[in-house]
C-alpha positions in Angstrom: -89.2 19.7 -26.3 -87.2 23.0 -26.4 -86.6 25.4 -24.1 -89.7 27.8 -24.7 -92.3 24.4 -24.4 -90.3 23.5 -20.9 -91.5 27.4 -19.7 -94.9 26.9 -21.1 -95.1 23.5 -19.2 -93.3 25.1 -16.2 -95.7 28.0 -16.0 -99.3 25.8 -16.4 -97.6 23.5 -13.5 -97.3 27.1 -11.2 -100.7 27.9 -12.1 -102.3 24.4 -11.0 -99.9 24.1 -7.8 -101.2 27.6 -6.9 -104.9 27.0 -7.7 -104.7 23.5 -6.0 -103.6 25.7 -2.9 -106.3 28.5 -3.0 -108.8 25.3 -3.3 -107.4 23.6 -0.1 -107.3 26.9 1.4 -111.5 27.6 0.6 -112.4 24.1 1.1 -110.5 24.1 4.9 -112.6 27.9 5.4 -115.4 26.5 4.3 -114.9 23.6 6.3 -114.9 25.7 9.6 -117.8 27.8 8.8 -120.2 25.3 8.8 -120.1 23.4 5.6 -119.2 20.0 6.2 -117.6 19.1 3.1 -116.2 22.2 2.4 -116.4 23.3 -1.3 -118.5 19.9 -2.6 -121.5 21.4 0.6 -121.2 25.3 -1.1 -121.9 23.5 -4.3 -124.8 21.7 -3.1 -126.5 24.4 -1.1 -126.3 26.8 -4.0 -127.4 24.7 -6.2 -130.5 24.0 -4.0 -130.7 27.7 -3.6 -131.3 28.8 -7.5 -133.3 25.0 -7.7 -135.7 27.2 -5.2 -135.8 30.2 -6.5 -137.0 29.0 -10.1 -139.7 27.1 -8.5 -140.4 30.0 -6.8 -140.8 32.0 -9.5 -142.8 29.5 -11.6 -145.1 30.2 -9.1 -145.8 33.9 -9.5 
């Protein structure tokens, strides 16, 4: 590899240690709020939540 593929790969390892982070960070907020397990419970629940609301509005 030369020098300018070792930045790339430097740089996309930065990115995925900081967005690892920010994830740990939501799912732990998340986790004291009230969702139980964290990001994979917002998931669920929102999911359930537009579910609802196109049932809903098959219904008008």
């Amino acid at each position: 590899m030369n020098s300018i593929d070792n930045k790339y790969l430097a740089s996309l390892e930065t990115r995925i240690d900081h967005l690892e982070t920010e994830l740990t960070q939501l799912d732990d907020l998340l986790r004291s709020v009230g969702f139980p397990e964290g990001v994979l419970t917002l998931k669920e629940t929102a999911e359930e939540l537009l579910r609802e609301d196109a049932e809903a509005k098959k219904r008008i």
